[in-house]
C-alpha positions in Angstrom: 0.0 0.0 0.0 1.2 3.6 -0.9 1.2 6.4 1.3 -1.5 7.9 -0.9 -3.5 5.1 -0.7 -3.0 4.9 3.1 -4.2 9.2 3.3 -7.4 8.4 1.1 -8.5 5.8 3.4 -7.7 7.8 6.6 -9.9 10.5 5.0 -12.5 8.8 4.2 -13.2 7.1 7.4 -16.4 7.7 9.5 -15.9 10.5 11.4 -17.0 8.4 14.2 -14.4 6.3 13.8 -11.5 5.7 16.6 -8.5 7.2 13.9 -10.8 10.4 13.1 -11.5 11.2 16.4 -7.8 10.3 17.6 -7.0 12.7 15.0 -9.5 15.6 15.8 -8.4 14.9 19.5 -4.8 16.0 18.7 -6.1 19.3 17.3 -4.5 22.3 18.9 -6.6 25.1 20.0 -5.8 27.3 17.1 -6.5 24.2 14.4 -9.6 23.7 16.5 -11.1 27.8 16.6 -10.3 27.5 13.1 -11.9 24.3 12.2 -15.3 26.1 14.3 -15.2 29.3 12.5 -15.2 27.9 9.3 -18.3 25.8 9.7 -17.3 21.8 9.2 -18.8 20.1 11.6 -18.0 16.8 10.6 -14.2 17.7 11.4 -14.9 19.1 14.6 -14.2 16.9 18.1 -18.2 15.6 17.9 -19.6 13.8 15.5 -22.7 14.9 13.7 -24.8 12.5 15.5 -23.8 14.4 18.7 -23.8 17.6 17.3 -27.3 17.0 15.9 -28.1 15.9 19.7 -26.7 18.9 21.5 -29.1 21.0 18.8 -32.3 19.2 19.5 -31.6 19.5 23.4 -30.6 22.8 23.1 -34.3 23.9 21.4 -35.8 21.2 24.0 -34.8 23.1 26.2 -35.8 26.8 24.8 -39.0 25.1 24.2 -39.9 24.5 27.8 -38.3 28.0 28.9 -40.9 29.5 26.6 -43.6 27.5 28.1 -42.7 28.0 31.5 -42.6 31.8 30.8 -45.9 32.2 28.7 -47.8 30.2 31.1 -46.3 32.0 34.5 -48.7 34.9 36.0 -45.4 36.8 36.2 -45.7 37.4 39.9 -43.0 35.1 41.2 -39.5 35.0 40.2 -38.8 34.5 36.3 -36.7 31.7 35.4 -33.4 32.5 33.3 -33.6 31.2 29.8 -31.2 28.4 29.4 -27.8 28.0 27.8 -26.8 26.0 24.8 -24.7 23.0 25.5 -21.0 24.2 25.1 -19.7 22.9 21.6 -15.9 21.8 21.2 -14.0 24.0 19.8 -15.7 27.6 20.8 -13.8 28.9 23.5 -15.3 32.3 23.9 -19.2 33.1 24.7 -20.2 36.0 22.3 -21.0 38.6 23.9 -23.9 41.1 22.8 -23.1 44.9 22.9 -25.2 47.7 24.8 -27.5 49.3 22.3 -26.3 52.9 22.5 -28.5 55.6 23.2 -29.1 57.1 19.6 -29.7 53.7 18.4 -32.5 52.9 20.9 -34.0 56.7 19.9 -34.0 55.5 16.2 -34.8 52.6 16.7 -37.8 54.0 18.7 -38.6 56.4 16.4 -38.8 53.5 13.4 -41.6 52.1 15.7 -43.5 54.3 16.0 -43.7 55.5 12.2 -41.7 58.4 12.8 -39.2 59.5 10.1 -38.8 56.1 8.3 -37.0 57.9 5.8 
């Protein structure tokens, strides 16, 4: 067997497979933020099946926040809405900015029909 021959079969394993996730496992963090920002899954230290788990849990979970909420008189305290399940390979939580105050003015202004020009 060629070394070629040897690479195409590596890369064409499962990605469940022991090799592919020995290999994802050896990822440094800067192969691995990489790997996350650009969106392939497959590659990534889960395999779809879990990644397609952590999803479905994650709008479980919404799901019965939003219930909880909507059927609450609003009186007692309201539960926090619940976080996603931490995915390999994102390090960092993003983190939503302040909306400024001229924004909120146009933005309230936009709402209530006022120059929408």
């Amino acid at each position: 067997m060629t070394w070629r021959q040897l690479r195409v079969l590596i890369q064409h394993l499962p990605p469940e497979s022991a090799t592919m996730t020995a290999l994802r496992n050896g990822l440094s963090a800067e192969e691995y933020e990489q790997q996350a920002r650009s969106g392939k899954p497959e590659e990534g230290r889960w395999s779809m099946t879990e990644q397609l788990l952590a999803g479905i849990t994650d709008a479980l979970r919404e799901l019965q926040y939003i219930l909880v909420v909507a059927n609450s008189d609003g009186k007692g305290c309201k539960p926090r809405r619940p976080e996603p399940i931490r995915r390999p390979g994102i390090t960092t939580k993003p983190t939503r900015q302040p909306m400024s105050d001229t924004a909120a003015e146009r933005l309230f202004q936009l709402i209530n029909g006022e120059g929408a020009a």
